[in-house]
ZASELUM-221970 format. One record per residue: residue number from 1; residue in three letters; x, y, z of N, C-alpha, C in turn. Coordinates in pm, 1 decimal. Layout:
N
+-------+------+----------+----------+----------+----------+----------+----------+----------+----------+----------+
! torpa ! vonu !      n.X !      n.Y !      n.Z !     ca.X !     ca.Y !     ca.Z !      c.X !      c.Y !      c.Z !
+-------+------+----------+----------+----------+----------+----------+----------+----------+----------+----------+
!   NUM !  ALA !        X !        Y !        Z !        X !        Y !        Z !        X !        Y !        Z !
...
+-------+------+----------+----------+----------+----------+----------+----------+----------+----------+----------+
END
This chain:
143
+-------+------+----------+----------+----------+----------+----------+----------+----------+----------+----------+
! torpa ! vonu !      n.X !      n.Y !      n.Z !     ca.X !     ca.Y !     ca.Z !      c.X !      c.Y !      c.Z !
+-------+------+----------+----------+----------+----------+----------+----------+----------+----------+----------+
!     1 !  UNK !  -1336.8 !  -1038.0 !    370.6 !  -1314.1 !   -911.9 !    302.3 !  -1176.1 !   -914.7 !    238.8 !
!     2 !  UNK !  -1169.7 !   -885.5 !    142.6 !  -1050.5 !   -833.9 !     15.2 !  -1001.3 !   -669.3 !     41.2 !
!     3 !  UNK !   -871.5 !   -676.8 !     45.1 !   -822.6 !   -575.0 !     26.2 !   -706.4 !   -520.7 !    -70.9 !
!     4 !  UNK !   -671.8 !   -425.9 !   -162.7 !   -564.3 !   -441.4 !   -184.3 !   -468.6 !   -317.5 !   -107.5 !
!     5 !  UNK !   -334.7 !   -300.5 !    -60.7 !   -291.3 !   -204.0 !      8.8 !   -173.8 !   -168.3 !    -59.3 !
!     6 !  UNK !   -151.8 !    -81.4 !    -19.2 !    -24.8 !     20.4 !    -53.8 !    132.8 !     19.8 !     56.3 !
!     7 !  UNK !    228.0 !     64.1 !    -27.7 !    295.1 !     44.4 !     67.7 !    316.9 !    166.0 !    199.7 !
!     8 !  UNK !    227.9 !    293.9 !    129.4 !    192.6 !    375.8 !    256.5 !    108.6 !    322.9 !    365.1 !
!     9 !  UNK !     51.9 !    238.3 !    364.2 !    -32.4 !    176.4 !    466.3 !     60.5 !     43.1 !    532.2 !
!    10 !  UNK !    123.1 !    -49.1 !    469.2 !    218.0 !   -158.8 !    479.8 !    365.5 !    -33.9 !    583.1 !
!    11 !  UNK !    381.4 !     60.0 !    525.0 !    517.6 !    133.3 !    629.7 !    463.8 !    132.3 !    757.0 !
!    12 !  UNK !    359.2 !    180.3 !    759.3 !    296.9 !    207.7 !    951.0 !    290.6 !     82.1 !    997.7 !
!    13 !  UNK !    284.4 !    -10.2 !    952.2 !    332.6 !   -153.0 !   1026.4 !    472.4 !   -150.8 !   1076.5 !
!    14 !  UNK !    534.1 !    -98.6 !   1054.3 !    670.1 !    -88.8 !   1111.6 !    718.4 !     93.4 !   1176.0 !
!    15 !  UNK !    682.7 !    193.0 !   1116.5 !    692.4 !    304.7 !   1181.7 !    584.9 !    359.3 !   1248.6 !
!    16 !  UNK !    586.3 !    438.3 !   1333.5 !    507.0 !    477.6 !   1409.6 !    479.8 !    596.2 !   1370.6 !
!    17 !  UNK !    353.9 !    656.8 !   1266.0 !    267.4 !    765.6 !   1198.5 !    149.8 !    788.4 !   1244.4 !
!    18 !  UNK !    106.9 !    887.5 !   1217.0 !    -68.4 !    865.2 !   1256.3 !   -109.3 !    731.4 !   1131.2 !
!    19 !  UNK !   -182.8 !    740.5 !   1203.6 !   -295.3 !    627.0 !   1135.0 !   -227.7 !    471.6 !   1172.1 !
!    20 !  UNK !   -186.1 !    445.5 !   1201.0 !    -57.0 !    339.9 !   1246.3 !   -137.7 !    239.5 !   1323.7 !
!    21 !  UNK !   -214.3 !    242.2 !   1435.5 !   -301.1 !    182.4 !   1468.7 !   -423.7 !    133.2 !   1374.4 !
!    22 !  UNK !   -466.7 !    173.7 !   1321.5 !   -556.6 !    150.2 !   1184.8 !   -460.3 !     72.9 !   1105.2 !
!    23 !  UNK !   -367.6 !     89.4 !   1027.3 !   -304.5 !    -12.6 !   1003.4 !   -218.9 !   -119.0 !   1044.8 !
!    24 !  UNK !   -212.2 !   -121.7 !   1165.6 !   -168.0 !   -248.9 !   1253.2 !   -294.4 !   -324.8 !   1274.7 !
!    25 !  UNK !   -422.8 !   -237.8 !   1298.3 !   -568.4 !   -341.1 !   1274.6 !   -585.3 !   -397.7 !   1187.4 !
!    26 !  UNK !   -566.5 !   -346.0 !   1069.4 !   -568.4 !   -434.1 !    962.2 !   -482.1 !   -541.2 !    924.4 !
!    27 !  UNK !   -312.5 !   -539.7 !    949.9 !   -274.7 !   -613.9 !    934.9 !   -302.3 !   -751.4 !   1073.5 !
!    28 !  UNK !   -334.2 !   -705.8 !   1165.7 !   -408.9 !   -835.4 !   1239.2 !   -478.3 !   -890.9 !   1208.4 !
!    29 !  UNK !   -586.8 !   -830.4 !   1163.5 !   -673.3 !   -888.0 !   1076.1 !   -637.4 !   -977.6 !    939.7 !
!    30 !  UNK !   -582.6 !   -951.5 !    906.7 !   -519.7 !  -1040.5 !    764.9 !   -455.2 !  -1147.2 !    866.5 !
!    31 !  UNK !   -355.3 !  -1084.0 !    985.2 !   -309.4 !  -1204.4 !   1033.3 !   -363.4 !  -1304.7 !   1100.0 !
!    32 !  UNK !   -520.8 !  -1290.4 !   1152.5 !   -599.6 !  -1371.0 !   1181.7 !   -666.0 !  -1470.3 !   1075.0 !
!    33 !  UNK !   -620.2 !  -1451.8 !    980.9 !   -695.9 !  -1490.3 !    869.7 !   -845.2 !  -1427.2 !    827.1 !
!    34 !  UNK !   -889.7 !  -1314.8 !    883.9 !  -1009.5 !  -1262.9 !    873.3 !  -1039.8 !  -1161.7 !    737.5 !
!    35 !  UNK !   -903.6 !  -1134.4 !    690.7 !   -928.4 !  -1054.6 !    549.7 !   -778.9 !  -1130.6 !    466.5 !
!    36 !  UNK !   -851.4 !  -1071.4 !    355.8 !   -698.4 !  -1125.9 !    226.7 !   -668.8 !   -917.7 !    216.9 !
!    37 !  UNK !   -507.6 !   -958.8 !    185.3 !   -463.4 !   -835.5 !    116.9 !   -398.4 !   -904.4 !      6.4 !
!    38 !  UNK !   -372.8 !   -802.9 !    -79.6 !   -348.4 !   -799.7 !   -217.0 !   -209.4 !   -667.6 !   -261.6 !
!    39 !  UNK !   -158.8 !   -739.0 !   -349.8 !    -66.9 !   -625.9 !   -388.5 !     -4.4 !   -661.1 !   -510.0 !
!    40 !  UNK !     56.4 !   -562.2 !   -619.9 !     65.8 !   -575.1 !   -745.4 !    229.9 !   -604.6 !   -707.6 !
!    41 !  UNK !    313.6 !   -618.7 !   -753.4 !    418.5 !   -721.3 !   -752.0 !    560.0 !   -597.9 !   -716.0 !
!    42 !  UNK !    522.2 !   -459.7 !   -752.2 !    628.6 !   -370.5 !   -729.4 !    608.7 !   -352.0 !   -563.0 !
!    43 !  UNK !    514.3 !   -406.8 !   -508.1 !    512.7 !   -330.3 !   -349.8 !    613.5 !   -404.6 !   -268.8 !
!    44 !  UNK !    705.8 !   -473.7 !   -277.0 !    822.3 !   -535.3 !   -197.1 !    932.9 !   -435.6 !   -206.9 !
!    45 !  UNK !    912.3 !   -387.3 !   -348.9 !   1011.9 !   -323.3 !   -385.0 !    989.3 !   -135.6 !   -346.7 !
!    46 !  UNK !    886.5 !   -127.0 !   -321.6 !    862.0 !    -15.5 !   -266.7 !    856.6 !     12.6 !    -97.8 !
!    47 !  UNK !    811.1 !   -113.9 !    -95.1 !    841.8 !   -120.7 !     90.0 !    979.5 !   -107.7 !    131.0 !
!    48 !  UNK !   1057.5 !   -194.9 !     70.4 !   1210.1 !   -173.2 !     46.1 !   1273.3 !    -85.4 !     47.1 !
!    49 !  UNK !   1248.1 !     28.9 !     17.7 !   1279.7 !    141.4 !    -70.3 !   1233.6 !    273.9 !     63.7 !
!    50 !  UNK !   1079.6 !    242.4 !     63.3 !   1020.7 !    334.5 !    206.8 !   1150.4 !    314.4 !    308.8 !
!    51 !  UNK !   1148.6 !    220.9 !    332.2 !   1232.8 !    169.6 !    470.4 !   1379.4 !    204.9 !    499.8 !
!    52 !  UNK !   1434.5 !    194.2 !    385.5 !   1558.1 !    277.0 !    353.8 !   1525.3 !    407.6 !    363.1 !
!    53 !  UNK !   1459.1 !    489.6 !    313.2 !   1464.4 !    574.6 !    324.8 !   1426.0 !    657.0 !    498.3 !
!    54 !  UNK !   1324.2 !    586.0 !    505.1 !   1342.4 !    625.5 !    673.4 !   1454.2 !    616.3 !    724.6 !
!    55 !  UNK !   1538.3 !    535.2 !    739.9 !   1665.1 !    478.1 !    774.8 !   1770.9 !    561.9 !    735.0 !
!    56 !  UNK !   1788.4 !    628.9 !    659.1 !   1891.2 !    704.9 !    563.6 !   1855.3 !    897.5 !    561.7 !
!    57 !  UNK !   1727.3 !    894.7 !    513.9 !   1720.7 !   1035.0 !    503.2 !   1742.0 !   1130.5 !    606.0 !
!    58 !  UNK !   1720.7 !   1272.8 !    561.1 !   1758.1 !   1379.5 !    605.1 !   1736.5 !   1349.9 !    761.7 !
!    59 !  UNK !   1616.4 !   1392.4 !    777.5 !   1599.4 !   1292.9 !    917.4 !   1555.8 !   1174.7 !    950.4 !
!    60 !  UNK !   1639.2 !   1109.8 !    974.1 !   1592.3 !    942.1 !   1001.2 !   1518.1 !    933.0 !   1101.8 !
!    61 !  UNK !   1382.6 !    838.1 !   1082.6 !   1265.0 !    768.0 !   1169.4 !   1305.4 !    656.0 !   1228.3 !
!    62 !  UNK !   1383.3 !    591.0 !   1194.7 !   1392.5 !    459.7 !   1204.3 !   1548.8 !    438.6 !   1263.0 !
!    63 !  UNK !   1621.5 !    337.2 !   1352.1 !   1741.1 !    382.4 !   1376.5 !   1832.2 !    280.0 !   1270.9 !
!    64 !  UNK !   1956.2 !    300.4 !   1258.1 !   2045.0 !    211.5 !   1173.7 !   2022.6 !     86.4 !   1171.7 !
!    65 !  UNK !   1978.2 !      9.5 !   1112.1 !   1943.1 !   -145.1 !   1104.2 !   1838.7 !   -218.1 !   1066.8 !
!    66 !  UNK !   1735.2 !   -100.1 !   1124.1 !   1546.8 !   -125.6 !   1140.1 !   1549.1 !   -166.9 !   1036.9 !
!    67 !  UNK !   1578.4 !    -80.2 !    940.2 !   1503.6 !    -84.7 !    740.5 !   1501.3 !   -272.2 !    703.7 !
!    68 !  UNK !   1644.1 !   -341.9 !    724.1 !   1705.2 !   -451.8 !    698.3 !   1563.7 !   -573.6 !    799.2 !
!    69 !  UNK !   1581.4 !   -522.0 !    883.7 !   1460.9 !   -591.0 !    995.8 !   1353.3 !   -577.5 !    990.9 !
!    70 !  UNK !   1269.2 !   -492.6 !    948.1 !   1159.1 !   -457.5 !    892.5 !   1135.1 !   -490.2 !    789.6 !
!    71 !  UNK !   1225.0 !   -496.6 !    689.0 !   1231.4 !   -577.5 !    529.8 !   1167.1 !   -719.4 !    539.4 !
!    72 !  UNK !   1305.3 !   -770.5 !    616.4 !   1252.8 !   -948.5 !    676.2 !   1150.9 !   -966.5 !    678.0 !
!    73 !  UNK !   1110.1 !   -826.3 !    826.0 !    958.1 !   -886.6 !    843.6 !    839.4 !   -874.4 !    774.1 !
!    74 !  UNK !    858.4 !   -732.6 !    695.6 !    752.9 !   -727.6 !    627.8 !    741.8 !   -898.9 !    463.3 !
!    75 !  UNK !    835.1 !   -938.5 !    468.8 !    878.7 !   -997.2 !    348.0 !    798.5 !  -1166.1 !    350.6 !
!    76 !  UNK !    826.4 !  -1174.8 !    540.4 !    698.9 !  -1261.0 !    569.6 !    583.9 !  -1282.8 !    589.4 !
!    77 !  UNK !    557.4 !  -1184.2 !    569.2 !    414.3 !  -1173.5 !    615.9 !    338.6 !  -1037.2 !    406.7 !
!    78 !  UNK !    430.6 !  -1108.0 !    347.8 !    345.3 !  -1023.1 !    230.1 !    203.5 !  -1067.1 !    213.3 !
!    79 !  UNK !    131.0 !   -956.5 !    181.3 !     12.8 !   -984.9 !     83.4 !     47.6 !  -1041.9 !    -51.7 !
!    80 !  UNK !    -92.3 !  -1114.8 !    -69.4 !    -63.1 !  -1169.6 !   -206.3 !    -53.2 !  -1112.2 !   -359.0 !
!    81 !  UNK !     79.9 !  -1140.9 !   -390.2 !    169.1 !  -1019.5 !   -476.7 !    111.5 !  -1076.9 !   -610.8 !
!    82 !  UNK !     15.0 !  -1005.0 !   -690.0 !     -4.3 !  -1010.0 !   -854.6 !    113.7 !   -896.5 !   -926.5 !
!    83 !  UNK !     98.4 !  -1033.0 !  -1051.6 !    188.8 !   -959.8 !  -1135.5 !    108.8 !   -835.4 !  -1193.6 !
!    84 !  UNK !    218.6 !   -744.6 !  -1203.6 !    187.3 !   -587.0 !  -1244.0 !    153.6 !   -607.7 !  -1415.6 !
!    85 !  UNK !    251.2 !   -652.5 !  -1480.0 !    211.5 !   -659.5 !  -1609.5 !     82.0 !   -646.3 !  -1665.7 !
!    86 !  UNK !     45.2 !   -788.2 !  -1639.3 !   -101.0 !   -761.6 !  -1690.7 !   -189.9 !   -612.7 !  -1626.2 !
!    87 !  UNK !   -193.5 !   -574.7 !  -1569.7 !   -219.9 !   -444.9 !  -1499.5 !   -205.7 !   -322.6 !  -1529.4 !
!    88 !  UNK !    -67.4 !   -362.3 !  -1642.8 !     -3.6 !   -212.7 !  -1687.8 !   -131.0 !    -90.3 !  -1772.7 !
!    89 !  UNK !   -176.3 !   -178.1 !  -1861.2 !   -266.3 !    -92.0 !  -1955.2 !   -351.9 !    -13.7 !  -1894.4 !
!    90 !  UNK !   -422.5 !    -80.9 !  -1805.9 !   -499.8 !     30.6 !  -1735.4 !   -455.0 !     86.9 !  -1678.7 !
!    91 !  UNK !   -355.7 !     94.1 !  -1580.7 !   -297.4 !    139.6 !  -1498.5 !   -246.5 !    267.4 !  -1566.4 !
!    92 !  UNK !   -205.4 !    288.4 !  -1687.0 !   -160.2 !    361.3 !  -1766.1 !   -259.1 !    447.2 !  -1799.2 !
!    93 !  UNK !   -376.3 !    418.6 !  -1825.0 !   -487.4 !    449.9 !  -1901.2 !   -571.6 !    572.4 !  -1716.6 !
!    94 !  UNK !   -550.0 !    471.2 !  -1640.3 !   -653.8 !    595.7 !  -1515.8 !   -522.5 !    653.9 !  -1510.1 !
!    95 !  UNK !   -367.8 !    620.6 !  -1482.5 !   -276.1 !    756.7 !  -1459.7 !   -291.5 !    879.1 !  -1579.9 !
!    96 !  UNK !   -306.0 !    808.3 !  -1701.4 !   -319.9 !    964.4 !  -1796.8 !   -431.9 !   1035.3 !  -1762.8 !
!    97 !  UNK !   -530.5 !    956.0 !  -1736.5 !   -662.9 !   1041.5 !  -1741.5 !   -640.5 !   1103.9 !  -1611.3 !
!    98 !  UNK !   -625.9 !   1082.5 !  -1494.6 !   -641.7 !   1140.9 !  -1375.3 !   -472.1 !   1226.6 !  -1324.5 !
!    99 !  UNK !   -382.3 !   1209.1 !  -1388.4 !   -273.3 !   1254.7 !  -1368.9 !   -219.7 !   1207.1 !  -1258.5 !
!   100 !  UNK !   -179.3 !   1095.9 !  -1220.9 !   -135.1 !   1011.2 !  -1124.7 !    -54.4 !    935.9 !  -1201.1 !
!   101 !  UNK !     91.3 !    861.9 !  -1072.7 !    190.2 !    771.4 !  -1106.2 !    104.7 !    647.6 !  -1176.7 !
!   102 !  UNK !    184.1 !    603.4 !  -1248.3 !    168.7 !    435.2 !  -1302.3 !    143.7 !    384.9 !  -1179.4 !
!   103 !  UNK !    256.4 !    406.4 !  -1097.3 !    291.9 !    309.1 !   -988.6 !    154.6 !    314.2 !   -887.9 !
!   104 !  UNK !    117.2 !    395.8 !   -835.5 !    -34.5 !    419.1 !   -778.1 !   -107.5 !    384.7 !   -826.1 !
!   105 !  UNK !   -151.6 !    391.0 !   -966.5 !   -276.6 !    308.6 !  -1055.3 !   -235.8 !    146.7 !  -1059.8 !
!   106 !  UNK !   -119.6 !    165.5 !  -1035.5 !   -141.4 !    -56.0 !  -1051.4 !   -224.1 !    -77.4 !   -905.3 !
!   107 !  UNK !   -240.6 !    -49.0 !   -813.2 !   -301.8 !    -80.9 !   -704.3 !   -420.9 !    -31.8 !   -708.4 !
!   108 !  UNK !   -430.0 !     90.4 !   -819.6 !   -629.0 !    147.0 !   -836.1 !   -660.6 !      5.8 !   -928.7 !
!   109 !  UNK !   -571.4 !    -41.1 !  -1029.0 !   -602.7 !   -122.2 !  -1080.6 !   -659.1 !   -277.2 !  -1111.2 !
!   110 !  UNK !   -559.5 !   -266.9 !   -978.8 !   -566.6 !   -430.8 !   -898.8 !   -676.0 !   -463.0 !   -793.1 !
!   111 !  UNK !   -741.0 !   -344.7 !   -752.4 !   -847.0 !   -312.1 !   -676.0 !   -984.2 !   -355.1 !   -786.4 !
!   112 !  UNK !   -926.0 !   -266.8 !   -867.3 !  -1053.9 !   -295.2 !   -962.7 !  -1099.7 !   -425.9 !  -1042.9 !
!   113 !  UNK !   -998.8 !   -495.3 !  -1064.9 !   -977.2 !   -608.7 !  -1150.5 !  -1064.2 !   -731.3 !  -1003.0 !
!   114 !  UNK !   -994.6 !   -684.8 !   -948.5 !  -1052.5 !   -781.1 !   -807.5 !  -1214.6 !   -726.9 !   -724.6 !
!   115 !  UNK !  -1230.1 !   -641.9 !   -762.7 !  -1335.4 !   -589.0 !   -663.4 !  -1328.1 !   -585.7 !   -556.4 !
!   116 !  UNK !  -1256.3 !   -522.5 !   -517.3 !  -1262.8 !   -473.6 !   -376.5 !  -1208.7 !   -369.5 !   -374.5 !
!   117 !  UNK !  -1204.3 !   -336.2 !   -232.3 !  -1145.1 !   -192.4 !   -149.8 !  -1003.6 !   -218.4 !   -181.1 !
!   118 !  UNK !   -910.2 !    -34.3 !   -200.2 !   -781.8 !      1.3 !   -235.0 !   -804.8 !     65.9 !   -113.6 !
!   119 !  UNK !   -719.5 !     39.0 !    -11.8 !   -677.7 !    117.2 !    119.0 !   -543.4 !    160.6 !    138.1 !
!   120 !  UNK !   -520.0 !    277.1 !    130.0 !   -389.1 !    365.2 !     68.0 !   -415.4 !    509.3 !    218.7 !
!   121 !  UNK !   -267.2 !    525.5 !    277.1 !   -245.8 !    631.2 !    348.6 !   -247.5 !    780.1 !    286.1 !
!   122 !  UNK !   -243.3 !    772.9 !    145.3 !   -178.8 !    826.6 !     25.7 !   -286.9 !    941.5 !     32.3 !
!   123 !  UNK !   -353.8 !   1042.5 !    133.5 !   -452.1 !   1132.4 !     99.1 !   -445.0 !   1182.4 !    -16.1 !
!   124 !  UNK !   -335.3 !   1259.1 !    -86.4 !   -367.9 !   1304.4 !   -188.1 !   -428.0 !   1192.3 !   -343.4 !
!   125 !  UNK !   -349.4 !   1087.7 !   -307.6 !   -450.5 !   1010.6 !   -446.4 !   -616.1 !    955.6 !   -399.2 !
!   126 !  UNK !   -623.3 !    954.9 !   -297.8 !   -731.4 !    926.3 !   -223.6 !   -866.9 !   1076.4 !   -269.0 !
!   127 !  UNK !   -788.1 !   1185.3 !   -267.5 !   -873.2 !   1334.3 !   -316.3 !   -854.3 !   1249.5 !   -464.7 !
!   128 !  UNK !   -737.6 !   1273.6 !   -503.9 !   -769.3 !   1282.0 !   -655.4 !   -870.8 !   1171.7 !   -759.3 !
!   129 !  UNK !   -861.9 !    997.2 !   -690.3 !   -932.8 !    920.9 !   -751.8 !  -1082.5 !    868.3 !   -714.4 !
!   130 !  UNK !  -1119.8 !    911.4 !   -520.6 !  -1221.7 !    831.4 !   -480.6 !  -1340.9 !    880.5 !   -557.3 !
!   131 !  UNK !  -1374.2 !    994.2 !   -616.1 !  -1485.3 !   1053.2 !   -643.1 !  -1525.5 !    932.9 !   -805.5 !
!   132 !  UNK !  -1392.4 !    875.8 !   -880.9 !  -1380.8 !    844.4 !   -961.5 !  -1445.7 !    653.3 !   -969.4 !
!   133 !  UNK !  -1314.6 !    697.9 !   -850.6 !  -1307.3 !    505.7 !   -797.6 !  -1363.4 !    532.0 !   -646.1 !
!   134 !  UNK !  -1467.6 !    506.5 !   -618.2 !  -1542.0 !    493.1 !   -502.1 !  -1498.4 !    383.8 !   -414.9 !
!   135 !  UNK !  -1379.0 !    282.4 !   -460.8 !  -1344.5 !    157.3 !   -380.8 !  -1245.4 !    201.4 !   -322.0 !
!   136 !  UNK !  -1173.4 !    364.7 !   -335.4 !  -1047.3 !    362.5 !   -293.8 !  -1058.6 !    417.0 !   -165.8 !
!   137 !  UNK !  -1005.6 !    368.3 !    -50.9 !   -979.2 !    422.5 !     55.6 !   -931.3 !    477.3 !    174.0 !
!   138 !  UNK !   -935.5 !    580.2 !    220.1 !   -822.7 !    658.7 !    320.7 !   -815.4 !    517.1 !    432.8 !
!   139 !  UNK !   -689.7 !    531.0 !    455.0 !   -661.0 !    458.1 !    554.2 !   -738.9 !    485.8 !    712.5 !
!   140 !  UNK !   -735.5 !    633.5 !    673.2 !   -764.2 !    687.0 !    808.5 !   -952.8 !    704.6 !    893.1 !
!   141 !  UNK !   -956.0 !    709.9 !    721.4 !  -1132.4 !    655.4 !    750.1 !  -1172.6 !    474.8 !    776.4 !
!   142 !  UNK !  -1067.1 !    382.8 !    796.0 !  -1102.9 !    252.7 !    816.8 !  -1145.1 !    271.2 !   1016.3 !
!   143 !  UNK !  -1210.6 !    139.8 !    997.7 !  -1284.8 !    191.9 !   1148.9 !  -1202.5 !    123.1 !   1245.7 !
+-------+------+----------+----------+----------+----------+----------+----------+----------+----------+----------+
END
């Protein structure tokens, strides 16, 4: 099985959220070699970014250091990162139509280009695109 993921689903590998167990299954699973994940080339840089911000914001999740350690680790263990570029047009094309980030449609996009399941923590793009894109899916509905 193919997946492509988000970096809302990739954070609960390192913080502890609901759904967190569901995505620690999955990433076992990839780490067994039993599924591929997939990701468009900005999600390092968004994991990056999540992690700091746990680390930093108003109220911090994470304690002083984690973000830097969690980076590492997530950095080894990436899914396999496609370039966004080629990706952009559509990606552009379902964000106008559906009123969603670029940045969220490169992963509706990359889902699609590949055929397979988009597994995203992201409920609200999950309301806004599954009816559209039937491949996209709540994290929280994985079994």
């Amino acid at each position: 099985m193919k997946y492509v993921i988000d970096c809302s689903t990739a954070f609960k590998w390192f913080v502890a959220e609901v759904d967190a167990a569901k995505a620690l299954q999955l990433y076992d699973d990839y780490d067994k070699g039993m599924c591929e994940l997939l990701a468009p080339d900005l999600f390092p840089t968004e994991l990056a970014n999540s992690l700091l911000m746990a680390e930093q914001g108003a109220k911090p999740r994470i304690k002083p250091g984690e973000a830097a350690l969690f980076l590492d680790a997530g950095l080894q263990s990436l899914p396999a990162i496609h370039d966004a570029v080629p990706l952009l047009p559509r990606a552009q094309e379902i964000a106008k139509q559906y009123r969603r980030s670029v940045y969220d449609c490169l992963y509706v996009a990359l889902a699609e280009r590949e055929q397979c399941q988009f597994v995203t923590a992201d409920g609200k793009l999950v309301a806004a695109l599954q009816a559209a894109f039937p491949f996209v899916f709540a994290l929280a509905s994985m079994p």
